[in-house]
N, C-alpha and C positions, 0 to 999 in steps of 0.2 A: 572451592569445588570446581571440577572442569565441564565442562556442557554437557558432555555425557551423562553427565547424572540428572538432569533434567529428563532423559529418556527411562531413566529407573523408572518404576512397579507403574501404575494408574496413571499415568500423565494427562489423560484427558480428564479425568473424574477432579484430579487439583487444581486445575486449571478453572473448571467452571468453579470448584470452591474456592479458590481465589477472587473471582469474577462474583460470586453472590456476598462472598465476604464485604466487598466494596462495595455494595447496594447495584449491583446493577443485574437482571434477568435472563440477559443473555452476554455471547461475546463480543458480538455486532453492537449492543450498547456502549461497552466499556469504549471498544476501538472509535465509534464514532464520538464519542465525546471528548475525545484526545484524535480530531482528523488529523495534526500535522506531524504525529510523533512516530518516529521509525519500528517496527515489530520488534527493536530489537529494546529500545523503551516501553514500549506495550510489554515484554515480558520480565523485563526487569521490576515493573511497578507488580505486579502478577505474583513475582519469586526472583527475586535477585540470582539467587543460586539451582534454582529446582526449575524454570521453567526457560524454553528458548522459542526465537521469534517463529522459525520455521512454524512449530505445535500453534504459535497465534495465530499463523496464518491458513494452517490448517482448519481447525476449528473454525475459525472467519469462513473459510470458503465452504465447509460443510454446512452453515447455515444460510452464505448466501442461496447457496445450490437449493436447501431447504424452501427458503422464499421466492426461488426465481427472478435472484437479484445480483446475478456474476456480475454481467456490466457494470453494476453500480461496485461492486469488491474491483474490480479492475481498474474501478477511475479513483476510488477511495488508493488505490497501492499507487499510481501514477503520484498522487497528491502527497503522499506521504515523503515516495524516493526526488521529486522534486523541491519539497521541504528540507530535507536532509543535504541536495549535491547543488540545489542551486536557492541558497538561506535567502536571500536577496529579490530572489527574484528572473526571471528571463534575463540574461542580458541584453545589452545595446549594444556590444561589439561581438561579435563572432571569431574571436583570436584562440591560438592553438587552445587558450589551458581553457576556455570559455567553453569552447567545444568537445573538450576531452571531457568536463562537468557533464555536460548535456550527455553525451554519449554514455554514461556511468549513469547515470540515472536512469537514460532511457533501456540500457541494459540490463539493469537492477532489475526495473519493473518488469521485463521480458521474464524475469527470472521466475517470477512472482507467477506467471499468466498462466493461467490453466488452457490445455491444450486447443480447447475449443475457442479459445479466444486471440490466438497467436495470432492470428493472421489479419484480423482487426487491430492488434498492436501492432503491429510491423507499418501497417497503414497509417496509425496515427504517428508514431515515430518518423514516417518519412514526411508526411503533413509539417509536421511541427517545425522539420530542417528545411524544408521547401519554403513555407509559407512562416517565419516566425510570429510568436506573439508580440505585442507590444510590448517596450521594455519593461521590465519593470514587474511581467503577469510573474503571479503567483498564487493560485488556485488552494484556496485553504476550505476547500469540500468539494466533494466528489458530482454536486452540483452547480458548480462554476459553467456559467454557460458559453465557455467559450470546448471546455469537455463534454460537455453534452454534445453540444454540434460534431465533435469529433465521435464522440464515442455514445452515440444514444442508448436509451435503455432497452431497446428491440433485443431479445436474448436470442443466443444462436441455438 
């Protein structure tokens, strides 16, 4: 089936019955207990065929929004598209394709940021090419304290 059909009849009603199917209360549980896995594995594990990562991240941001926890949905997406573009880690060389990674990730996440929060991304994004992390960082939760210092939980 093509992704489209993911968007057929109820898609938020399956989604959370996919989500209680798996034991867990809400979507925020599922997604946090798999921090490193891309929305687009979060919705394959959900519905291979019926459900797509976009709807994950919908619902993710509809509850963070709920809790007053965007920040923490922002650095959790960070976490994820640097899992995904950089498996390894920071690099230690800064060479074209090293940096075309970095770039694609930090893009991705752009992708992800809800508008109140772009302008804090663009900040940490320029942080990061400024000032790299140690080689090697690779932030496997949305409270790694080197994200926090960047991106604190103060909501806008």
């Amino acid at each position: 089936m093509s992704e489209g059909h993911a968007w057929l009849g109820n898609w938020k009603a399956r989604l959370y019955e996919r989500v209680r199917e798996l034991g867990y209360d809400s979507l925020t549980a599922f997604a946090q207990a798999r921090p490193t896995a891309s929305l687009v594995e979060l919705a394959k594990e959900l519905g291979e065929d019926d459900v797509a990562g976009m709807q994950v991240f919908r619902g993710l941001l509809i509850e963070a929004e709920q809790r007053n926890q965007v920040t923490r949905l922002v650095r959790e997406q960070l976490v994820r598209e640097l899992s995904q573009h950089l498996p390894n880690g920071w690099p230690a060389v800064l060479d074209d394709t090293n940096r075309f990674d970095i770039a694609h990730a930090l893009a991705r996440w752009s992708t992800y940021t809800p508008v109140t929060h772009k302008a804090r991304v663009d900040q940490v994004g320029d942080a990061l090419l400024a000032t790299p992390p140690p080689p090697g960082w690779r932030p496997l939760g949305p409270d790694d304290e080197l994200l926090r210092t960047l991106l604190p939980d103060e909501e806008v």
